[in-house]
N, C-alpha and C positions, 0 to 999 in steps of 0.2 A: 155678499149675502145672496144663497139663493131662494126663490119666492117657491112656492107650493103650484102645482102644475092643478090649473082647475080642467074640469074632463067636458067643460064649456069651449075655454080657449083648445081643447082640441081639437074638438069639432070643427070650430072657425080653420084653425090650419088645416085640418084635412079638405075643408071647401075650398079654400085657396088655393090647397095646392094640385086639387083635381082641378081648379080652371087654368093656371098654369099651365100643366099639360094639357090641355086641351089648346090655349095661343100659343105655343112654344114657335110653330115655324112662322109665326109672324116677326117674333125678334130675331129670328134666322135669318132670314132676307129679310132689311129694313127698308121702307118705301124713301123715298127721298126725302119727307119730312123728316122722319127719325135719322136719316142718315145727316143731313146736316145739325140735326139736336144731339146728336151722337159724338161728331169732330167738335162740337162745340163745347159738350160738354168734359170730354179727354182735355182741352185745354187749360179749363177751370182748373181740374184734380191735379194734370200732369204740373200747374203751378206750384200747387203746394207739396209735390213730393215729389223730391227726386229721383231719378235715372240711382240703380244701384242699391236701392233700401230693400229691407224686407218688409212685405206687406203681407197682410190677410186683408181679403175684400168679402164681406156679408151678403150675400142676394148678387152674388156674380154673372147669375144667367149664364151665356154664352163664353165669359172669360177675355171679352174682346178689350175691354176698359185696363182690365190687369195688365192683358201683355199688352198695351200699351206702354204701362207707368217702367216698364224694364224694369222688373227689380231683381233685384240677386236670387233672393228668396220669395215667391210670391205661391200663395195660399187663398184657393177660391173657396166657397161654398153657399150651395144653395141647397131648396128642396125641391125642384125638379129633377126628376131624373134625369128625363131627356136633354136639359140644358146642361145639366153636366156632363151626357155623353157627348153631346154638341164640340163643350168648351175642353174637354179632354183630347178629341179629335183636330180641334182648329190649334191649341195650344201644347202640344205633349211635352214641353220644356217647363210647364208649370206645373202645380198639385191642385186638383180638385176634389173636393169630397160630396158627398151628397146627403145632407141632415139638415134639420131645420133648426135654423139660429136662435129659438129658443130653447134649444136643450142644447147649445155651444157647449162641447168639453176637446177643447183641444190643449195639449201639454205642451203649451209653446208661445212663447210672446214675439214682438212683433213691433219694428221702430214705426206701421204705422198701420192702423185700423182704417178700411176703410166702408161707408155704407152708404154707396151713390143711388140715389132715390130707391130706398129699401121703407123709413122709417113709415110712409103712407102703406106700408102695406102689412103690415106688423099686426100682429093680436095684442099684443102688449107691448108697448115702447120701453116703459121702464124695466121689467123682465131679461130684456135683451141688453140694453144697458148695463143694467147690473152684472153684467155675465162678464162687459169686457174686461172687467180687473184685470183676471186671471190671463187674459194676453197679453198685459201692458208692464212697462217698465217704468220707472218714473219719465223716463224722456218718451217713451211713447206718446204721435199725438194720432187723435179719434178725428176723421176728415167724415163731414157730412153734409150731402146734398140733399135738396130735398125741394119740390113742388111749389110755389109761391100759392099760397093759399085762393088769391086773387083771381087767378087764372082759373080757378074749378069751374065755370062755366064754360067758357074754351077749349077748356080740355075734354069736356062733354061730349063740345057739338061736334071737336076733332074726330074722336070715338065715333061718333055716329056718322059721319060724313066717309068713314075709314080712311081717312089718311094718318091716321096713330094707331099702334097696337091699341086692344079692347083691354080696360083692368077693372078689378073690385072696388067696388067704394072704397074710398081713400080715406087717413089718418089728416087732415087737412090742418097741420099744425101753422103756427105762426114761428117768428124766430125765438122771440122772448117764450112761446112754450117750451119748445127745444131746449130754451137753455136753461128751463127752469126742470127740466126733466135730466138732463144732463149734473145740474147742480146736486140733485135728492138723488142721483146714481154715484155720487163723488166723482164728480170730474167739473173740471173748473173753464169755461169756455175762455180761449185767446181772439179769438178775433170771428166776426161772421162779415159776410159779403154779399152779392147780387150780381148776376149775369146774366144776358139774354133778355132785351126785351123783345127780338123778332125771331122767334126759334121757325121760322122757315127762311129758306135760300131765295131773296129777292134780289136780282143782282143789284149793286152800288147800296141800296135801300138797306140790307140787312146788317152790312159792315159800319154805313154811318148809324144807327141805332143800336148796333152792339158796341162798335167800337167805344163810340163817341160818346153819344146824345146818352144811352146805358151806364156809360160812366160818371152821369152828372146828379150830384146831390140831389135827391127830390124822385127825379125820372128810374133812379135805381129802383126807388122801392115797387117800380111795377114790371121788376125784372122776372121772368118766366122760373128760375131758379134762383136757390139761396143757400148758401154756405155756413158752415162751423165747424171752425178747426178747437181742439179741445183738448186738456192735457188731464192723467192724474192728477187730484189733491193729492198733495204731498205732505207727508208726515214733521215735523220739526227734525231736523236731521244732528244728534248730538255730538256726532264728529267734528273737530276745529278742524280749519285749514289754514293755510299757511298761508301770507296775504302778502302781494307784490305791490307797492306802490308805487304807479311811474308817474314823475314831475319832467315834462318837456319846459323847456328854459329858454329865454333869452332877453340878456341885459336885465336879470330879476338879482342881483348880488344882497341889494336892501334885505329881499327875503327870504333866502337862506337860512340864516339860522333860526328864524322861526319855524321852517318849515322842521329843520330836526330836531327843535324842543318840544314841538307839538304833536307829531303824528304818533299816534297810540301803539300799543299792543295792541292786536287782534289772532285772535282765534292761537295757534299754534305758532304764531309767531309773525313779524313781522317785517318784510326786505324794503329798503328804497333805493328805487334806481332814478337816478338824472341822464336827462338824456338833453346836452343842449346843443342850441341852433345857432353858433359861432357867435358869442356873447364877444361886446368889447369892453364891459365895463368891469373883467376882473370876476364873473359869477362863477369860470371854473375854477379858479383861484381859490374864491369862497367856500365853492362845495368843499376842495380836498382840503380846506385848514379845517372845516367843522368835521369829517371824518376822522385828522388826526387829534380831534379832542372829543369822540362821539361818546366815548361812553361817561363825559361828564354831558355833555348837552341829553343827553338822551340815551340812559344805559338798556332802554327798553326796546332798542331797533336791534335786530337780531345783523343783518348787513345793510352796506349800503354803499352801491355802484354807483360812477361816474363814467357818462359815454357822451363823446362827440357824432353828429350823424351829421352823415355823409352828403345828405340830400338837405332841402328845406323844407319849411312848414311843420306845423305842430301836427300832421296826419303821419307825415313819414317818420317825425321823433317818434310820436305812441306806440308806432309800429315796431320799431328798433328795439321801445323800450318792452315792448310784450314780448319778442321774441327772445328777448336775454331774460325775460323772470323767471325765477326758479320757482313763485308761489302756485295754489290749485285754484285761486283770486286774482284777479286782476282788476285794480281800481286806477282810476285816474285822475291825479290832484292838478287842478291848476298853480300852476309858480305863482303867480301874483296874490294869491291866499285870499283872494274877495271870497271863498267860501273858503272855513277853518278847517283845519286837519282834523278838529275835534268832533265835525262830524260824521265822520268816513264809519265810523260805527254803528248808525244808526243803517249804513248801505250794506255792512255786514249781515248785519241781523236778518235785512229785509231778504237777501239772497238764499242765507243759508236755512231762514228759517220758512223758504218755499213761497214767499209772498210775488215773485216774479225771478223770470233768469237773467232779464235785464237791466236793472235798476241803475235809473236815468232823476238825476237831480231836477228840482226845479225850483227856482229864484222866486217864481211870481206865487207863490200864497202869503208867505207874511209879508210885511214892512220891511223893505229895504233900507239902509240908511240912505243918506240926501241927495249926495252926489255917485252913487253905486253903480247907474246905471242911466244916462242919456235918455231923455221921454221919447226922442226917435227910434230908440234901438229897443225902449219899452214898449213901440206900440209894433214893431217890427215883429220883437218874439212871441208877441202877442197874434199876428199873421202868421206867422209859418208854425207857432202850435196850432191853430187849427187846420190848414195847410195838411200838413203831415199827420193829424191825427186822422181826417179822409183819407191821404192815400194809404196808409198803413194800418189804417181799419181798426187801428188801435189807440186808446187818450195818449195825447203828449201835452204838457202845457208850457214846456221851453226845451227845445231843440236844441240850443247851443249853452245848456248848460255845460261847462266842461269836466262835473264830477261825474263817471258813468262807471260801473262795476258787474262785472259776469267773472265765470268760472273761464279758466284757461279753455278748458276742453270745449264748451260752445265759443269761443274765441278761433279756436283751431278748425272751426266748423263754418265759420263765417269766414276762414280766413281760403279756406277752401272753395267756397261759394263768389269768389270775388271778382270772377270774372264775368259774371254774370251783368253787373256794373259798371268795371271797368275800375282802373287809379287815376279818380277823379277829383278829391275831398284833398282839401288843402289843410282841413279844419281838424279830419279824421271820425269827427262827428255822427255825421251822416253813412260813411261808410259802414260803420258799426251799428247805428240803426236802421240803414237798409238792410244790411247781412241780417240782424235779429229779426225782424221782419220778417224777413224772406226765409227763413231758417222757422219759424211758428215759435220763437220763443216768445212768452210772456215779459210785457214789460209794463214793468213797475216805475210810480216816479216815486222820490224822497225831496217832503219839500224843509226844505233850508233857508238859512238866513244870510242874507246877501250883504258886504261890507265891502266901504270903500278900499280903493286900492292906493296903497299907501308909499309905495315906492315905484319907480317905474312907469310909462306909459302905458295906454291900452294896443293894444298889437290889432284892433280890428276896424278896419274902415266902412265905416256904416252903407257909404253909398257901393265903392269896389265889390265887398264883400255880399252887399245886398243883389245884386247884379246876379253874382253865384250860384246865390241861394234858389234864384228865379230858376236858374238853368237847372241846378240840381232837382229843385220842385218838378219840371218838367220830366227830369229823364227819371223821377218817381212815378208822373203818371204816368209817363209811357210805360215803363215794364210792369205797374202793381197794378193799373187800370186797365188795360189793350191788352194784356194777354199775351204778347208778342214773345215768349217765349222762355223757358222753361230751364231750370238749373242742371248742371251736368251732373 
C-alpha cells in the first residue's frame, strides 16, 4: 500500500538532502575512524549475503558496500547526486540511480534488500517500508543495519571532535521498534544481531572487544551497531506438494512396519525412502517384505525406496536419502518412531502454510512418557537449546530433535553453502541448522509428543556424543559470532 506523500515530509527530504551534498566529500575519503567502521561493517552485511545474489541497496552513497557484497545483479540508489556520480565512477560494473527512496518505483525484485544505516535518516520509516513489497519475492530477505540507539551521545561528540562525517538528527530507533515497524509493513523479522562495541582501530584492543568480549550475551547489547534480517509475510500458499519421507535405519527391524502403516498422505502425495546403515538384524529384509505387501499396509504411500549408504552415521544416510527424493518436501522421520508418523502433518502445514522454512520438532513442551528420554540427556538438550538459540540468533528448544522439514529447493541451497562448515555432523542435525541459519531462513519448531522407544537400542552416547556437541557449539561461535568469514 502506498501512503499519500505530505508536502511536510518534502520539505524535510529536500533539507537532507541539500546537507547531503554539502558532506558528500567527507564519505569520499573516510578518515580512519570511518574507514575501520566501514571494513567492519562490509563483514557484518557481507555475512548474511552471499557473493553472487542480486541485491538493491537503499541510501548507497558512494556504492562501496555493494561492490563489496559482489553480486550478479547489484542496484544502488540514493538522493545525492554527487554520491551517485561518485559511486557510478568508483563502480561502472553496477547500476546506480538517483531518487529518493521514498518515492521507490523500480520494476524489479531482488533475492535481497538491503538498507545499511539508512533507516536514522528516513522522513518516514514506514513509508519506505511499505514500498519494498514491490522488490521482493517471497524468498526475498530485507538485511538492516542500523545505529545502537545507545551510542547517540558518542556519536555526538564524534561529530563534533570531527573524526566522523557530520549528519542530521537521527531516527534513534531500538531493535523491537524496528521490528515492530517492519511487522505493520508486512514483513516478518528472522533473526537480529549486534556488532561492534569498539568502532575504532585500537590495535589488539579492538579485536578482543569485537571479536570476543562483543560477542558475549549481556556486552552485545552495547554494541555500536544492530542488525535485522527480515522476510515477506507469506500468504497461505494452496498448492500441495509432494512429500519425501526419509527414515535413516539401523538394526530398527521391530519398526518397520509401523512406520508403513502409519505415515500419512500429505499434500500431493506421499514417497518413503529407507536409507540404512548396514543393519544386522534382518531390517532390510523387513523393509522389502512390507513393500511387497504395501498396498495392504498402507495403500496411501504413493512409493517407497530402499537404499544401503555407503558411508556411516545418520548425517550421511539423510544425505543420500535427500538426494534420491523425488518430493518439493523433505521431512525426516526417526526409525525408532519415539516421535509418530502421525505427526509429520502438523510439520506440513506449518511449512506450507508460511509459518517458517525450517520446521524443527521439539520433544521438551509437553509430557514425555517415563522412560522417553534419560534426565542427563534432558538437562543436556536443555543446554544446547539455549546454546544454539544465541549463536543462531534464532529460538531453538531441542537441537537433536530428529523430525526437521524444509522444501528441497532451500535444502539444495544449504546444500550449496556447505562448505562454509565443512562435513562435520555425524547426526546431520546441525549441518541443516547451521545451513538454515546461515541461508536467513526462518525457523519454526512444532512441539510434539515424545514416546518410548520400543524396539531397539538408543544409537546415541550421552557423554561421546556430548563431547561433539561441545565442538560443534564452538565452530558455531566461531563462524556466527567472529565474523571470520563469508559464504561463497
Amino acid at each position: 500500500m502506498k501512503y499519500p506523500v505530505l508536502e511536510r515530509d518534502v520539505k524535510l527530504s529536500a533539507g537532507r538532502r541539500k546537507f547531503f551534498e554539502s558532506v558528500a566529500y567527507q564519505h569520499e575519503t573516510p578518515g580512519p575512524f570511518k574507514t575501520y567502521y566501514n571494513e567492519r561493517l562490509k563483514k557484518l552485511v557481507g555475512f548474511n549475503i552471499p557473493k553472487g545474489a542480486s541485491v538493491l541497496e537503499l541510501g548507497c552513497g558512494f556504492g562501496d558496500l555493494l561492490a563489496y557484497l559482489e553480486p550478479r545483479r547489484g542496484v544502488g540508489v540514493d538522493f545525492s547526486a554527487k554520491m551517485i556520480a561518485g559511486a557510478k565512477e568508483r563502480h561502472p560494473h553496477l547500476e546506480f540511480i538517483y531518487a529518493d527512496v521514498h518515492e521507490l518505483d523500480i520494476k524489479e525484485q531482488f533475492e535481497y534488500v538491503l538498507l545499511s544505516n539508512l533507516i536514522g535518516d528516513l522522513v518516514d520509516v514506514q513509508r519506505v517500508l511499505s514500498l519494498l513489497e514491490s522488490v521482493c519475492t517471497e524468498k526475498t530477505r530485507i538485511i538492516i543495519t542500523d545505529f545502537n540507539y545507545l551510542w547517540s551521545p558518542l556519536v555526538k561528540l564524534a561529530e563534533l571532535i570531527k573524526i566522523k562525517p557530520r549528519q542530521r538528527e537521527q531516527n534513534w530507533l531500538e531493535l523491537q521498534d524496528l521490528k515492530n515497524l517492519l511487522a505493520i509493513s508486512n514483513f516478518e523479522t528472522v533473526k537480529t544481531g549486534r556488532d561492534m562495541l569498539c568502532p575504532v582501530d585500537v590495535p589488539l584492543i579492538s579485536t578482543l572487544m569485537n571479536d570476543f568480549l562483543g560477542s558475549l550475551p549481556g556486552l552485545s547489547r552495547f554494541s555500536v551497531n544492530e542488525l535485522i534480517v527480515a522476510r515477506p509475510k507469506k500468504a497461505t500458499k494452496k498448492k500441495k506438494y509432494k512429500v519425501s519421507v526419509i527414515v535413516a535405519c539401523k538394526d530398527e527391524y521391530g519398526n518397520i512396519e509401523e512406520i508403513f502403516r502409519t505415515v500419512p498422505k500429505m499434500g500431493a502425495g506421499t514417497e518413503l525412502i529407507f536409507v540404512d546403515g548396514h543393519s544386522d538384524d534382518g531390517t532390510v529384509e523387513e523393509i522389502e517384505r512390507c513393500i511387497g505387501i504395501v498396498d495392504e499396509l498402507n495403500p496411501d504411500l504413493d512409493s517407497v525406496k530402499v537404499m544401503v549408504q555407503p558411508g556411516k552415521g545418520k548425517g550421511d544416510a539423510v544425505r543420500m536419502g535427500f538426494d534420491a527424493a523425488t518430493g518439493d518436501i523433505l521431512m525426516i522421520l526417526d526409525a525408532d518412531i519415539t516421535v509418530r508418523s502421525e505427526e509429520l502433518p502438523k510439520f506440513y502445514n506449518a511449512l506450507v502454510n508460511g509459518q517458517g522454512e525450517f520446521i524443527n520438532g521439539t520433544r521438551l513442551v509437553y509430557p514425555m512418557e517415563s522412560e522417553a528420554m534419560r534426565f542427563l540427556n534432558m538437562l543436556g538438550n536443555h543446554f544446547f537449546g539455549w546454546v544454539f538459540s544465541y549463536l543462531l540468533d534464532q529460538r531453538l528448544t531441542d537441537t537433536l530433535c530428529g523430525t526437521k522439514v524444509l522444501f528441497k529447493e532451500d535444502y539444495e541451497a544449504i546444500k550449496r553453502g556447505r562448505t562454509f562448515f565443512g562435513d562435520f555432523d555425524p547426526f546431520g542435525d546441525f549441518d541443516l541448522l547451521f545451513g538454515a541459519a546461515k541461508q536467513n531462513m526462518k525457523i519454526c519448531e512444532v512441539p510434539i509428543r515424545y514416546r518410548n522407544r520400543e524396539y531397539g537400542d538408543i544409537k546415541i552416547d550421552r557423554f561421546k556424543h556430548g563431547l561433539l556437541l561441545l565442538k560443534m557449539s564452538a565452530l558455531a561461535y566461531k563462524r556466527f559470532k567472529l565474523y571470520k568469514g563469508r559464504s561463497a
